[in-house]
ChimeraX commands (.cxc) that place a marker at each C-alpha (Angstrom):
marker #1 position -39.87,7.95,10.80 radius 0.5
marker #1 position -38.26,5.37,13.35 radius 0.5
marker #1 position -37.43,3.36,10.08 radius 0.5
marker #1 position -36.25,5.98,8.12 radius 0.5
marker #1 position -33.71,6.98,11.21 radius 0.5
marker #1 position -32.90,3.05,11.07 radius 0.5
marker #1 position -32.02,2.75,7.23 radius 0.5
marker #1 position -29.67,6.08,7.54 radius 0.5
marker #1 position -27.83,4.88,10.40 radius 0.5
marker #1 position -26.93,1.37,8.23 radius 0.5
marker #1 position -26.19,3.20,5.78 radius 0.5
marker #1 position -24.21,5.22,7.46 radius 0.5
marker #1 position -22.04,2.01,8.95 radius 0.5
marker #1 position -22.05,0.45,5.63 radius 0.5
marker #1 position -20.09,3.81,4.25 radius 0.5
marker #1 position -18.05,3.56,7.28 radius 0.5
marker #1 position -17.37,0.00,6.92 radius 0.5
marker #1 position -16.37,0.10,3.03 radius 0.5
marker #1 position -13.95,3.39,3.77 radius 0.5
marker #1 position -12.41,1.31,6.53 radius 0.5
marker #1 position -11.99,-1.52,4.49 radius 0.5
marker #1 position -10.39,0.17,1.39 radius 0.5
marker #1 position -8.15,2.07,3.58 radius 0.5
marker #1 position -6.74,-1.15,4.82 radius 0.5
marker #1 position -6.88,-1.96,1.63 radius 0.5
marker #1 position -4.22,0.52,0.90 radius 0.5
marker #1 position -2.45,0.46,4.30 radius 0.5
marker #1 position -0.97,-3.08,2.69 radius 0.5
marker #1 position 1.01,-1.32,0.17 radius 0.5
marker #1 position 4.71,-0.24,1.65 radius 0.5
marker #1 position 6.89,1.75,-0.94 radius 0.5
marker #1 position 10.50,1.78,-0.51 radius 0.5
marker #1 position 12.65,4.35,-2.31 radius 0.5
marker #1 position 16.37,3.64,-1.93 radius 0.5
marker #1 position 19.08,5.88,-3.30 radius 0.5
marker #1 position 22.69,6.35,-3.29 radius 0.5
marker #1 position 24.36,9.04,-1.35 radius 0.5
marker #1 position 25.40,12.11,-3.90 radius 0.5
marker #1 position 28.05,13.23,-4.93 radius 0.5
marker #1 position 30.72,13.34,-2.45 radius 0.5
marker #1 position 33.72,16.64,-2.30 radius 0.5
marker #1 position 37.01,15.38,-2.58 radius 0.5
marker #1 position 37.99,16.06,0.90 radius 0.5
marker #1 position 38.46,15.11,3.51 radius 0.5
marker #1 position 39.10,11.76,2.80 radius 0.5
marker #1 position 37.36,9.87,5.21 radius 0.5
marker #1 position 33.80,11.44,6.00 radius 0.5
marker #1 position 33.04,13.89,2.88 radius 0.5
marker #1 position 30.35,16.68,2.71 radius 0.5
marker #1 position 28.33,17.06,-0.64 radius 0.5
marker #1 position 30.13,18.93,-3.79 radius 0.5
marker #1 position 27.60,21.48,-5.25 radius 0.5
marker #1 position 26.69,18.87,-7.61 radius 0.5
marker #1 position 25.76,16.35,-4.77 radius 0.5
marker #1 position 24.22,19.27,-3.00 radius 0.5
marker #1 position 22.27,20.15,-6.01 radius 0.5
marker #1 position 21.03,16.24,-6.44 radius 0.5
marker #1 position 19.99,16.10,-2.67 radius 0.5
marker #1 position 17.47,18.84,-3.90 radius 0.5
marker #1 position 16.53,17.34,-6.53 radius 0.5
marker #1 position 15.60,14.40,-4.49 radius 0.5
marker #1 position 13.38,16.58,-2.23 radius 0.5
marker #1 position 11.50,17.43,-5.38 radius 0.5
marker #1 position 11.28,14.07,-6.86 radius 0.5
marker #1 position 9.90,12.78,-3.80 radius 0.5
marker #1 position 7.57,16.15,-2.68 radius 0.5
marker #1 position 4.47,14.14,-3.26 radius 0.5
marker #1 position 5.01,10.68,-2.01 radius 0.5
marker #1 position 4.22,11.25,1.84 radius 0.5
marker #1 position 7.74,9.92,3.08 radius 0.5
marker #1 position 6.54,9.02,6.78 radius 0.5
marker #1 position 10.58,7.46,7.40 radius 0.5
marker #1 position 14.31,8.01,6.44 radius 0.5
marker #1 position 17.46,5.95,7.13 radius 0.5
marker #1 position 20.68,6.69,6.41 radius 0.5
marker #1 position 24.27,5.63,7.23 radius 0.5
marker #1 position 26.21,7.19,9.61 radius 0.5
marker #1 position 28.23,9.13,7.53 radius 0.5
marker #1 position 27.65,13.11,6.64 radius 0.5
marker #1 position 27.21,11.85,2.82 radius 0.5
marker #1 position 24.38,10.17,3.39 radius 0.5
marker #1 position 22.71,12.62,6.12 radius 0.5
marker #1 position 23.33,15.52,3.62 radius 0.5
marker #1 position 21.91,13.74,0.63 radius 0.5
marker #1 position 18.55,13.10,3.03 radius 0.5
marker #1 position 18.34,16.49,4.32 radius 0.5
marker #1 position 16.64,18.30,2.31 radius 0.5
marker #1 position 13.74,15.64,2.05 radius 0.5
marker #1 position 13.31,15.21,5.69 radius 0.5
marker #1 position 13.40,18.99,6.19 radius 0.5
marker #1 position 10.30,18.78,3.42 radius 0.5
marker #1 position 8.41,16.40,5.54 radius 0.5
marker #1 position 9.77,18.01,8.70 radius 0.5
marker #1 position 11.49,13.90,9.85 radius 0.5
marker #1 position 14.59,13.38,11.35 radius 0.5
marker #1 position 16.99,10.63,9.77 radius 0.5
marker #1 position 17.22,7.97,11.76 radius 0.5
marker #1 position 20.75,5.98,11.61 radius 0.5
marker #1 position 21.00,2.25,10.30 radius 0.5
marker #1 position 23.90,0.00,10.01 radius 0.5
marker #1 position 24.35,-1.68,6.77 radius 0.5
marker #1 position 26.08,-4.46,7.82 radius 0.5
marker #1 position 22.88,-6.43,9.00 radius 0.5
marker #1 position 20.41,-5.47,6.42 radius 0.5
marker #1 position 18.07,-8.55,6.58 radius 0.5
marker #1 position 17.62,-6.99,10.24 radius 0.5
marker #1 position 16.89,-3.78,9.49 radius 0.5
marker #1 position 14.17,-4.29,6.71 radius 0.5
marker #1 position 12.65,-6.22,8.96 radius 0.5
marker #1 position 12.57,-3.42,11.37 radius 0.5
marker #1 position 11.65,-1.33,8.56 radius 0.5
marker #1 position 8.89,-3.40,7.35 radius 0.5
marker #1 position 7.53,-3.62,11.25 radius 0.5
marker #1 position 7.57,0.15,12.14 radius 0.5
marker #1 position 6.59,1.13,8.74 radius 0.5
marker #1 position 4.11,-0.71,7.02 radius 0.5
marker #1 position 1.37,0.70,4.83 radius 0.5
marker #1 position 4.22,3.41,4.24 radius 0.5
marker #1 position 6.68,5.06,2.41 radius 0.5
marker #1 position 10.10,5.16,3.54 radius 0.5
marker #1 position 13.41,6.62,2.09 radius 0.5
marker #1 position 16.98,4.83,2.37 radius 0.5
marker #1 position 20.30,6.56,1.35 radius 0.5
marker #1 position 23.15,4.25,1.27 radius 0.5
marker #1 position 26.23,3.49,-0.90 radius 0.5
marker #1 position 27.33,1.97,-3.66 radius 0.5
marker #1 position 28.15,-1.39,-2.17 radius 0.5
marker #1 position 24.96,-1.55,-0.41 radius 0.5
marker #1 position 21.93,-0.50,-2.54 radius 0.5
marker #1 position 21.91,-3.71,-4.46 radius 0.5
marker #1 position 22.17,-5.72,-1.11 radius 0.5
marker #1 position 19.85,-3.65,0.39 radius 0.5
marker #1 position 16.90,-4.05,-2.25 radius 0.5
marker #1 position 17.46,-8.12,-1.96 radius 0.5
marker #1 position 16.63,-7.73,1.91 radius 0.5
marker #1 position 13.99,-6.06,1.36 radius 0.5
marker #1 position 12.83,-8.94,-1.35 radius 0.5
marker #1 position 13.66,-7.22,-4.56 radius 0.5
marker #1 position 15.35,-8.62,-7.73 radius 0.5
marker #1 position 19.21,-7.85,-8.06 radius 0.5
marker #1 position 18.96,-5.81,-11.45 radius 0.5
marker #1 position 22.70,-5.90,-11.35 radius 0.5
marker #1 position 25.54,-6.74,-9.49 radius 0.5
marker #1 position 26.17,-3.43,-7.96 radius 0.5
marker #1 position 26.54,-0.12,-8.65 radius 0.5
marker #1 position 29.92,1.73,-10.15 radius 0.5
marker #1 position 31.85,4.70,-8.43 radius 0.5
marker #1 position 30.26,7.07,-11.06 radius 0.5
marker #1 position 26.42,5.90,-10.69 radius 0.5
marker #1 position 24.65,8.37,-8.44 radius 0.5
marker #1 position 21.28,9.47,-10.44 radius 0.5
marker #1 position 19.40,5.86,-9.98 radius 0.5
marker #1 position 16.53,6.09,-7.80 radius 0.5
marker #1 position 14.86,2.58,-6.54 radius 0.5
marker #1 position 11.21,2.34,-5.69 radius 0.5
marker #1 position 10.48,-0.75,-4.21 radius 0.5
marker #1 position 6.57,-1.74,-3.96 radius 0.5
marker #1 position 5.79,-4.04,-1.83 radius 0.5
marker #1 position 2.17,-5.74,-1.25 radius 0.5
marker #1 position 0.73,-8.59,-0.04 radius 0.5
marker #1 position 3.78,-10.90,0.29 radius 0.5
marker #1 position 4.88,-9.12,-3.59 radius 0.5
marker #1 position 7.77,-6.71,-4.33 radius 0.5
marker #1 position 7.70,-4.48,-7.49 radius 0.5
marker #1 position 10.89,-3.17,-8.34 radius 0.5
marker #1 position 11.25,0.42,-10.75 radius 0.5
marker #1 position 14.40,2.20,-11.60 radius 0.5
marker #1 position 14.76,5.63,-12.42 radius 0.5
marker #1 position 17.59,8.09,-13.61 radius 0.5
marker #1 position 16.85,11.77,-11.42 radius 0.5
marker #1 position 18.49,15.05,-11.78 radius 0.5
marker #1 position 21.32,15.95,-13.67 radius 0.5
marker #1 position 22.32,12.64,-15.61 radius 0.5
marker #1 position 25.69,11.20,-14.18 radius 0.5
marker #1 position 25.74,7.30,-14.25 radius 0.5
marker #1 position 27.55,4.61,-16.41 radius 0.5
marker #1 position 25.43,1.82,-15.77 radius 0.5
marker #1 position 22.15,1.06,-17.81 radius 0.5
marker #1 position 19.38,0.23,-15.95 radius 0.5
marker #1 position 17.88,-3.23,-17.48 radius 0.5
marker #1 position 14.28,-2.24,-19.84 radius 0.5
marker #1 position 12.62,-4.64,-17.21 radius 0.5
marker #1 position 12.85,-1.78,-14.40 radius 0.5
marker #1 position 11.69,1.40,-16.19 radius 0.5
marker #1 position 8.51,1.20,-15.80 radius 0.5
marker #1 position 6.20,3.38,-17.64 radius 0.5
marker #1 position 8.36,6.69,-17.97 radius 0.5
marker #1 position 12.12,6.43,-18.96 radius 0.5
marker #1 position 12.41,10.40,-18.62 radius 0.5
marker #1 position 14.86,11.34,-16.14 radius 0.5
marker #1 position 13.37,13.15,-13.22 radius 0.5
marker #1 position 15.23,16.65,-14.00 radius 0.5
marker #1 position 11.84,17.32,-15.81 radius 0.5
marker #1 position 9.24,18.77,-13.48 radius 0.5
marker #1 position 6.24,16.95,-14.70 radius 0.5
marker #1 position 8.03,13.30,-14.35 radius 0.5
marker #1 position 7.26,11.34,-11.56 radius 0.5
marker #1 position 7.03,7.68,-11.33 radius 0.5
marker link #1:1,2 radius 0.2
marker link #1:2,3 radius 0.2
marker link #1:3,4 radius 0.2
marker link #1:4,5 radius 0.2
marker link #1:5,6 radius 0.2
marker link #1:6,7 radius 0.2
marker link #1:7,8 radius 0.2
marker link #1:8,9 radius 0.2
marker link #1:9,10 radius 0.2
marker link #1:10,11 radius 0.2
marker link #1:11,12 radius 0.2
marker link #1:12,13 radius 0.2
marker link #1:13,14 radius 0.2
marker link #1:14,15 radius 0.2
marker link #1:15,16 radius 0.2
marker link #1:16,17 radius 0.2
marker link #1:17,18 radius 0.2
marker link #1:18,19 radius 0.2
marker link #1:19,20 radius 0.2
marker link #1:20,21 radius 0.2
marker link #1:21,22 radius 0.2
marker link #1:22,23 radius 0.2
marker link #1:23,24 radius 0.2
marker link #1:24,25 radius 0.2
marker link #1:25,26 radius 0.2
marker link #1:26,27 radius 0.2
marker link #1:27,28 radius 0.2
marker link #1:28,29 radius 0.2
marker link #1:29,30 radius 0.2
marker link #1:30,31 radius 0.2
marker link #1:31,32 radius 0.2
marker link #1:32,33 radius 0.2
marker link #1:33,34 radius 0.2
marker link #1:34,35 radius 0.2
marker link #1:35,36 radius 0.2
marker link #1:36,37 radius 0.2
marker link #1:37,38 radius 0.2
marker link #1:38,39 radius 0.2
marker link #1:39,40 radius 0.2
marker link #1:40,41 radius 0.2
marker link #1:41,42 radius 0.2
marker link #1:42,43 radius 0.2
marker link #1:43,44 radius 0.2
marker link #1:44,45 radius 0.2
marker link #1:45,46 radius 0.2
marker link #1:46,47 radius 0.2
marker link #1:47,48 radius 0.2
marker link #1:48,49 radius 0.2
marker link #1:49,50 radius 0.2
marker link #1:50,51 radius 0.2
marker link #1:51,52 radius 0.2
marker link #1:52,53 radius 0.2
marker link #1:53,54 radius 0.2
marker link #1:54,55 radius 0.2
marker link #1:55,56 radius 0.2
marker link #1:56,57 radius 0.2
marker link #1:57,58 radius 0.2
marker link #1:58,59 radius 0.2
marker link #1:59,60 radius 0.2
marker link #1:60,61 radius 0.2
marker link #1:61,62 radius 0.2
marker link #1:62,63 radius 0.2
marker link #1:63,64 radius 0.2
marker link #1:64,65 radius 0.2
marker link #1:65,66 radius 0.2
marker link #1:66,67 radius 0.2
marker link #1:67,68 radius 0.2
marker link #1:68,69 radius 0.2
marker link #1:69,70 radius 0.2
marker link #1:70,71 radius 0.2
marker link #1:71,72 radius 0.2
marker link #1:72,73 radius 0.2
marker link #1:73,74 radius 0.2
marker link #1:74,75 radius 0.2
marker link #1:75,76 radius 0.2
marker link #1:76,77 radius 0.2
marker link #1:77,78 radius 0.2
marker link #1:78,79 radius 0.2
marker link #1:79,80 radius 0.2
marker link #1:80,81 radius 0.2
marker link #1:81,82 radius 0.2
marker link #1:82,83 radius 0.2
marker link #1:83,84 radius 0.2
marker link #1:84,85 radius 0.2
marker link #1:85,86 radius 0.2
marker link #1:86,87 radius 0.2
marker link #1:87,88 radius 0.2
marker link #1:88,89 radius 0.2
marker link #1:89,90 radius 0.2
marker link #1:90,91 radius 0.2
marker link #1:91,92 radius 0.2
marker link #1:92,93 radius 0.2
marker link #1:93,94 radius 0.2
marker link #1:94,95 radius 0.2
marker link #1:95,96 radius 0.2
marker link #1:96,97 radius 0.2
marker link #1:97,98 radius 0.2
marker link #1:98,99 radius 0.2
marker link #1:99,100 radius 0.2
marker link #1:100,101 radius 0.2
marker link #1:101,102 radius 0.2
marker link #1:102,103 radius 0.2
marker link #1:103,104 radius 0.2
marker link #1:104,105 radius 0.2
marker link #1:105,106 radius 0.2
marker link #1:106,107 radius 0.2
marker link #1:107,108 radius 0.2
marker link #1:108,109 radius 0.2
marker link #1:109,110 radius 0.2
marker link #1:110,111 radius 0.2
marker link #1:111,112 radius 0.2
marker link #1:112,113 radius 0.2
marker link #1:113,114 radius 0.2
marker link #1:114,115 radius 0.2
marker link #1:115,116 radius 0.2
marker link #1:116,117 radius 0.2
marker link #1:117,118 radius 0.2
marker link #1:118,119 radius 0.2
marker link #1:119,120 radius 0.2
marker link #1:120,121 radius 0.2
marker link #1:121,122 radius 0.2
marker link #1:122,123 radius 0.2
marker link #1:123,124 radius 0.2
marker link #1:124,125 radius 0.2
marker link #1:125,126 radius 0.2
marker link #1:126,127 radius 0.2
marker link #1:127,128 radius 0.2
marker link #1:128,129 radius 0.2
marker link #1:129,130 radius 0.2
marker link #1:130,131 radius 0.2
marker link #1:131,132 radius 0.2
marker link #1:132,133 radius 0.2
marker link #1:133,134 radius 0.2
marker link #1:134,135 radius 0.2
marker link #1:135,136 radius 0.2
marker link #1:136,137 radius 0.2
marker link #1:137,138 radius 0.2
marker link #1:138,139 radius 0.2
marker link #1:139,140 radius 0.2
marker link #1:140,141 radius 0.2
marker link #1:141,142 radius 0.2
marker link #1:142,143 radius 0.2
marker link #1:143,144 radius 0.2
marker link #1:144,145 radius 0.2
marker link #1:145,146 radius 0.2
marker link #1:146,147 radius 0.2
marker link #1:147,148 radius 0.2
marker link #1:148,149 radius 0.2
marker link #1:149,150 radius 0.2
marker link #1:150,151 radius 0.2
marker link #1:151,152 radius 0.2
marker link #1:152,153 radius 0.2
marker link #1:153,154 radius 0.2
marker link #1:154,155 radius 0.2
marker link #1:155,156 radius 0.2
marker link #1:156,157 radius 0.2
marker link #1:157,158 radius 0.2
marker link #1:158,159 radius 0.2
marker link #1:159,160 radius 0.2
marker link #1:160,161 radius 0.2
marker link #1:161,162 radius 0.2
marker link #1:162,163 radius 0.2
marker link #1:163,164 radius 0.2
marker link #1:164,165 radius 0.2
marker link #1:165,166 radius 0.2
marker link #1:166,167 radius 0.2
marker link #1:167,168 radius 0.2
marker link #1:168,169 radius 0.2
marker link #1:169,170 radius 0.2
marker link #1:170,171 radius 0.2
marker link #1:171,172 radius 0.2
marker link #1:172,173 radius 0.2
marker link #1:173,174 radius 0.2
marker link #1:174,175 radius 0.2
marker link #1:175,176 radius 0.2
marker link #1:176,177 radius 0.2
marker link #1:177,178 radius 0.2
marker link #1:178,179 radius 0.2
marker link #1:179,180 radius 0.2
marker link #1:180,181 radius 0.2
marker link #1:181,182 radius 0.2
marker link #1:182,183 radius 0.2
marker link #1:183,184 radius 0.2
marker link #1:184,185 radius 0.2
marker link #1:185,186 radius 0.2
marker link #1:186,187 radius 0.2
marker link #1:187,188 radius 0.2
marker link #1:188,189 radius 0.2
marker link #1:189,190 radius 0.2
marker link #1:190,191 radius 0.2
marker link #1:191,192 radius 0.2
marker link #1:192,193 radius 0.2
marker link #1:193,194 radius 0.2
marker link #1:194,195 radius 0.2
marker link #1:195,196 radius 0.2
marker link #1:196,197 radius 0.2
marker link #1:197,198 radius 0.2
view
């Protein structure tokens, strides 16, 4: 009996010991999802809201990301941005927290401290998702993004000292620049359809 009682208990710290172990395992892996703000209304000129169709996009956003257990979001400090993250942090029931782009090796860092083992949303602009991907270690997979790209979505993997880098179209199509073949990944559907996910 008294070795019977001793064999469950290892056993019982063995299954303990490999759940701890492959949730560490796990823990490792930080995703990174960076988007541009949506579209922006054409006034007023210096802090826009959201047109319908950037309003619509922020939605779509919330969908595309309704499974991915966003634990963080960032955005500028600029209604554009806030309004394009809204409707994903009301989903996971977050509150954006403000970064400034102009020291971005910074704030991965930060980023990569407070939320490792995570998955975290950024919504900047078009002159600093590309710059904001190489702080964050990823591959430039162009120059930067034109005034009329807003439906790329970057998912940044990062693991063990690796980054991954995928790019996706998402909602209603409304870019001009291709995304390289390298980046698609597995799925080059945009996300408008409900069964795509990356």
């Amino acid at each position: 009996m008294k070795k019977n009682s001793i064999k469950l208990t290892l056993f019982n710290l063995l299954c303990i010991c490999l759940m701890l172990s492959n949730y560490n395992a796990l823990a490792q892996k930080t995703t990174i999802w960076i988007v541009r703000h949506a579209e922006k209304a054409a006034t007023p000129p210096d802090d826009p809201e959201l047109s319908s169709a950037g309003q619509k996009r922020a939605k779509d956003l919330a969908k595309l990301l309704k499974h991915e257990k966003i634990a963080g979001i960032y955005v500028t400090d600029y209604t554009r941005t806030r309004l394009t993250a809204k409707p994903t942090a009301d989903k996971f029931t977050l509150v954006a927290e403000t970064y400034d782009p102009a020291d971005l090796k910074a704030f991965a860092g930060k980023v990569l401290q407070y939320y490792k083992g995570h998955n975290v949303l950024i919504v900047g602009h078009s002159n600093t998702v590309i710059p904001t991907l190489a702080a964050f270690g990823g591959e430039r997979p162009f120059s930067t993004l034109a005034d009329d790209d807003y439906d790329m979505i970057f998912k940044l993997t990062i693991k063990d000292g690796n980054t991954e880098l995928e790019i996706k179209n998402y909602g209603e199509q409304h870019h001009v620049t291709q995304i390289p073949e390298k980046y698609l990944g597995y799925n080059t559907e945009h996300f408008v359809k409900p069964a795509s996910r990356f």
